[in-house]
C-alpha positions in Angstrom: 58.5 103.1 -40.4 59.1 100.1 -37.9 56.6 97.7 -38.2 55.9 96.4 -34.9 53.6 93.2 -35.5 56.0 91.8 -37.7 57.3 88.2 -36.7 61.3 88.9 -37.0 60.7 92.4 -35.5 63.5 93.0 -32.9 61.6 94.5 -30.6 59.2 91.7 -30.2 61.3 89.6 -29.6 62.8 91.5 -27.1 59.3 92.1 -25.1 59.0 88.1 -25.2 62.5 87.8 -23.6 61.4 90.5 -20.8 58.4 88.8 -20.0 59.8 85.3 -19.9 62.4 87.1 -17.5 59.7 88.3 -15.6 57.7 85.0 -15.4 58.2 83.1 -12.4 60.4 79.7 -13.1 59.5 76.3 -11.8 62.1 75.3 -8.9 64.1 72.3 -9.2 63.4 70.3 -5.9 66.4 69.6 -3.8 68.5 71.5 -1.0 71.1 74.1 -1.1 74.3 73.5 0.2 74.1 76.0 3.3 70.7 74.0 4.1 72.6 70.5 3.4 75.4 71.8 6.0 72.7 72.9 8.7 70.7 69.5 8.4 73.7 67.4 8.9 74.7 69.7 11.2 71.9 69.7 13.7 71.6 65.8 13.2 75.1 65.7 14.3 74.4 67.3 17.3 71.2 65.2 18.1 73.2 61.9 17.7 75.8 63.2 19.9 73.6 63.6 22.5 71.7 61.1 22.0 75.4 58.9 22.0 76.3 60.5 25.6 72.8 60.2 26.9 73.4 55.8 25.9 76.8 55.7 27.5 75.7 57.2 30.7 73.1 54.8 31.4 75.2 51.8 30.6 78.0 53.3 32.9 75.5 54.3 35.5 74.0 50.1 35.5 77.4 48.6 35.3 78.2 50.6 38.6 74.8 49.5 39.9 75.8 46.3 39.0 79.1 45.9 40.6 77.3 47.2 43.8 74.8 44.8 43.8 77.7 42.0 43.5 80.1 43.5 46.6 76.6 44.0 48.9 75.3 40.4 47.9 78.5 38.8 48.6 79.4 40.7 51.5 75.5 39.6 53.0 75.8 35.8 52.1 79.5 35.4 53.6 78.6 37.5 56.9 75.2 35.3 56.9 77.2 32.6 56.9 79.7 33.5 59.4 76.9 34.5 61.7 74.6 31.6 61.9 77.8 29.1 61.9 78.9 31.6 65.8 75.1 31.2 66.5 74.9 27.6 66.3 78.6 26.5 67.7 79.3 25.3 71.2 82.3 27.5 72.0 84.7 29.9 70.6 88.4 28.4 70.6 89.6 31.2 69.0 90.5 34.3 69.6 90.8 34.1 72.6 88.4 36.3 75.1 89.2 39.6 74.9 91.1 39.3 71.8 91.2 39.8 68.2 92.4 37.3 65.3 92.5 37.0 61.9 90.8 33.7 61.9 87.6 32.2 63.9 87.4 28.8 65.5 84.4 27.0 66.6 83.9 24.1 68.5 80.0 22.9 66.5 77.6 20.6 67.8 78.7 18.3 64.9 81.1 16.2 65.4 81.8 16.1 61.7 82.2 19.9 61.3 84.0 19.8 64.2 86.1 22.4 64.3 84.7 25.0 61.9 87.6 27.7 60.8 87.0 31.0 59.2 90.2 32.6 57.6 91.9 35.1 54.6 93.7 33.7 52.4 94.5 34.9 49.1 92.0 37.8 49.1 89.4 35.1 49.7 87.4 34.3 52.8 87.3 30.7 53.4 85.4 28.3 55.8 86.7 25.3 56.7 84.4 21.9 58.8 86.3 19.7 60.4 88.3 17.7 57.6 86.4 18.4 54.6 87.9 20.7 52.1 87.6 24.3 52.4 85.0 26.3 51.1 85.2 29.6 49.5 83.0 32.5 50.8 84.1 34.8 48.2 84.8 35.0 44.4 88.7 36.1 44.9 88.3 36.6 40.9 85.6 39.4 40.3 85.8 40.4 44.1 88.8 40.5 46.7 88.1 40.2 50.5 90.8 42.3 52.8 90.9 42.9 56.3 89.5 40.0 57.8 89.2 40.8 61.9 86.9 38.2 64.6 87.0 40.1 68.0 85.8 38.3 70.8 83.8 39.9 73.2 82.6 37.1 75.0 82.7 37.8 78.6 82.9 35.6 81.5 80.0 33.3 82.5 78.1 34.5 79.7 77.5 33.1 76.5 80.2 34.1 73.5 79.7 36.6 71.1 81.7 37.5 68.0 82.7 40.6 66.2 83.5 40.6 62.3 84.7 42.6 60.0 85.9 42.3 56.9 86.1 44.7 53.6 84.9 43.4 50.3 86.1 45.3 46.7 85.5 44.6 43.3 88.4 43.2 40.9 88.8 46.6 38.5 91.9 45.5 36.4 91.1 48.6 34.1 91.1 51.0 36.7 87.4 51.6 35.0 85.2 54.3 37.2 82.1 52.0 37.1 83.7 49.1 38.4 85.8 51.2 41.5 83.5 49.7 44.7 84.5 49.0 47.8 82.4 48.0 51.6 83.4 47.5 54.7 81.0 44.8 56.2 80.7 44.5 60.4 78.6 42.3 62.6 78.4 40.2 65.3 76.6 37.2 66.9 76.4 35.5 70.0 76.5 31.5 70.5 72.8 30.2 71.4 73.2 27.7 74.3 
């Protein structure tokens, strides 16, 4: 007969290993590698966009930038070509009717007397009467090209001026966000 409460019984022991089988275990905390492969995974794909999203807008304001720098300098140099016409006496050259690549005035100063406006270099320069010439344009970050006074004075009335002139930013790197380029016109007529 098989005594079944016995401590070395077989079959005890067997029911014990069943039900310990059977019992639920505790977990070790941690991640499988599947899980491991999906986390970094997803994060990947997060930082990636996050990475293209970054470059985009620091693209996007360098272009804004170098805009901003061709507009601003285009403004100040055909402000300053403008109010010099404005304020001269006469136009000495071109000639009426004509076109040139430079502008001379005869000014009310004597000092500044005569003012030239020229291209040299990829610069546009301005030049009063025997002081040294000043430059209108950064020939470094931007390059001036095309430099063109028309008169259109006509006669017995007072001289007016047509300029144009195209301004475009240095891009040694051939860089998409630095590619700009404006061609500037306008025109003024001597105040007498």
């Amino acid at each position: 007969m098989i005594n079944l409460g016995q401590q070395g019984s077989g079959y005890r022991g067997q029911r014990k290993n069943a039900a310990y089988c059977l019992r639920p275990q505790k977990l070790e905390k941690g991640f499988t590698l599947i899980e491991m492969i999906l986390y970094v995974g997803i994060a990947a794909v997060i930082l990636l966009g996050v990475s293209i999203f970054s470059l985009q807008m620091l693209q996007s304001r360098e272009k804004q930038r170098t805009i901003a720098e061709v507009e601003q300098a285009g403004l100040a140099t055909m402000e300053a070509i403008t109010q010099t016409i404005r304020n001269a006496e006469a136009i000495t050259v071109p000639a009426q009717g004509s076109s040139s690549a430079s502008l001379t005035l005869d000014v009310v100063a004597a000092s500044d007397d005569p003012t030239v406006f020229d291209l040299s270099g990829g610069v546009i320069r301005s030049k009063k009467g025997a002081s040294a010439q000043v430059d209108l344009t950064s020939g470094s970050i931007i390059t001036a090209s095309g430099l063109t006074f028309k008169n259109l004075s006509r006669n017995n009335t007072e001289g007016t001026v047509r300029v144009e002139f195209t301004l475009t930013r240095v891009n040694p790197a051939s860089r998409n966000e630095f590619d700009y380029s404006k061609t500037f016109y306008g025109s003024a007529s001597l105040r007498q």
